[in-house]
N, C-alpha and C positions, 0 to 999 in steps of 0.2 A: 698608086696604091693597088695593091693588086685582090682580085675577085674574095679570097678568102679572108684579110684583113677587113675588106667594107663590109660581108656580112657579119661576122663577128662586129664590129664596131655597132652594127645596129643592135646587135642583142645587147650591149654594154649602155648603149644610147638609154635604151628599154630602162633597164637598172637603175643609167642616173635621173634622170628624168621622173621616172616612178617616186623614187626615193625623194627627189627634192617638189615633191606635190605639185609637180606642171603636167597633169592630167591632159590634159589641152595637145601639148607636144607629146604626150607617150598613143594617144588616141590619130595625133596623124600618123604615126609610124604603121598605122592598120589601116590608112583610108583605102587602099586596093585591094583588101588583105579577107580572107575567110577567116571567120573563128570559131572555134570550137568550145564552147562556153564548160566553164567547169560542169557543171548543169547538163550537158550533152545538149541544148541549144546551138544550132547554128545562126553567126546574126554576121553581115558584111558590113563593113567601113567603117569609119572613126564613128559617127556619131552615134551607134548605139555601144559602142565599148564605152565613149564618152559618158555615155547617162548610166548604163549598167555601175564603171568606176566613181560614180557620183553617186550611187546610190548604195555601195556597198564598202569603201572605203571611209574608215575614219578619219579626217587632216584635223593635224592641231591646232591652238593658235600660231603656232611659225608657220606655219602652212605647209605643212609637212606629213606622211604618216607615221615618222620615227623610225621607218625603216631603213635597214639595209638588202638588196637585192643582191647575192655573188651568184651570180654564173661560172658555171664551171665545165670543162669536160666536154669545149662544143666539137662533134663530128661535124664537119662539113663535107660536101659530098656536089661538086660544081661538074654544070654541061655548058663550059665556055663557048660552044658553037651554039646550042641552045637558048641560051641565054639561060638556065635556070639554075638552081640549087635546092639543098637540102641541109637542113640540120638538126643536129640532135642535141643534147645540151641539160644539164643539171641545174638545180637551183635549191637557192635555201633562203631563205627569208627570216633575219635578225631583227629583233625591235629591243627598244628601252623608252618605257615612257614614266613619266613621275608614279606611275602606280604598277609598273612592270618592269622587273631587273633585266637585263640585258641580256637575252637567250635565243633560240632557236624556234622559231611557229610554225614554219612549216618549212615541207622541201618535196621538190616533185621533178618532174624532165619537162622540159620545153618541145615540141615537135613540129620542126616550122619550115617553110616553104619562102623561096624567092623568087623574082624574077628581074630579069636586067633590062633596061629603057635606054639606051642609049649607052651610059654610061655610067648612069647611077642603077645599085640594086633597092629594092625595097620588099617590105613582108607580102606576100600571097597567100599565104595561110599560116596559123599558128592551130594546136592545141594545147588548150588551158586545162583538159581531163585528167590530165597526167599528176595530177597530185598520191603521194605516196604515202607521205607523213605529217601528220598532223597535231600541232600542238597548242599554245595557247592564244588565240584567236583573239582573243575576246577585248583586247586594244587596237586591233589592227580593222576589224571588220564590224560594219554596221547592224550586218546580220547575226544569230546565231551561228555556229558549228558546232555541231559535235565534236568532241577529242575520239581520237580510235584509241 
């Protein structure tokens, strides 16, 4: 598989993962990983993304948040001698829940960092700041948001 397919596949990973409420696995995809909290917080490794996503995501009873994740538009940008990369990447985030018709909450850019071990790549940095557009939250998250 070559360098640009395995990092894409891990943003895809992110997606399904998120989408099917295994928090648990979307949190090791960060355990080496810096983040850049929507918040402008910086916090490293799975387990504070873990309890942040635990305490700001809705799950249903399927155990789920209803969402869809599409990524879209990822730049990649690899130093095969290096080991590292870069990517850039779009998003939009779709939900339908029994009190929410099926539409669009938000969408913002991904800005994420890699680095290669051997042979597998994994996250080294993400930011989550990047949110652009913002819509109706208020099934999806635990917290308030404002709409812009």
């Amino acid at each position: 598989m070559s360098s640009a397919t395995a990092i894409t596949n891990l943003l895809y990973l992110y997606a399904e993962w998120m989408d099917a409420g295994d928090l648990e696995a979307v949190a090791a995809l960060f355990a080496r990983a810096r983040i850049r909290t929507g918040g402008g917080e910086e916090v490293e490794g799975a387990a504070p993304m873990l309890a942040l996503w635990r305490a700001h995501v809705r799950l249903y009873p399927c155990g789920t948040p209803r969402t869809k994740h599409v990524i879209t538009n990822p730049i990649v940008e690899i130093d095969e001698q290096a080991g590292t990369a870069t990517c850039r990447s779009y998003y939009t985030v779709f939900q339908a829940t029994p009190d929410l018709p099926l539409q669009a909450i938000c969408a913002g850019r991904y800005h994420d960092a890699f680095v290669r071990e051997g042979t597998q790549w994994h996250f080294s940095r993400r930011d989550y700041s990047l949110l652009d557009l913002v819509g109706n939250l208020s099934q999806h998250l635990l917290i308030p948001v404002p709409a812009e």
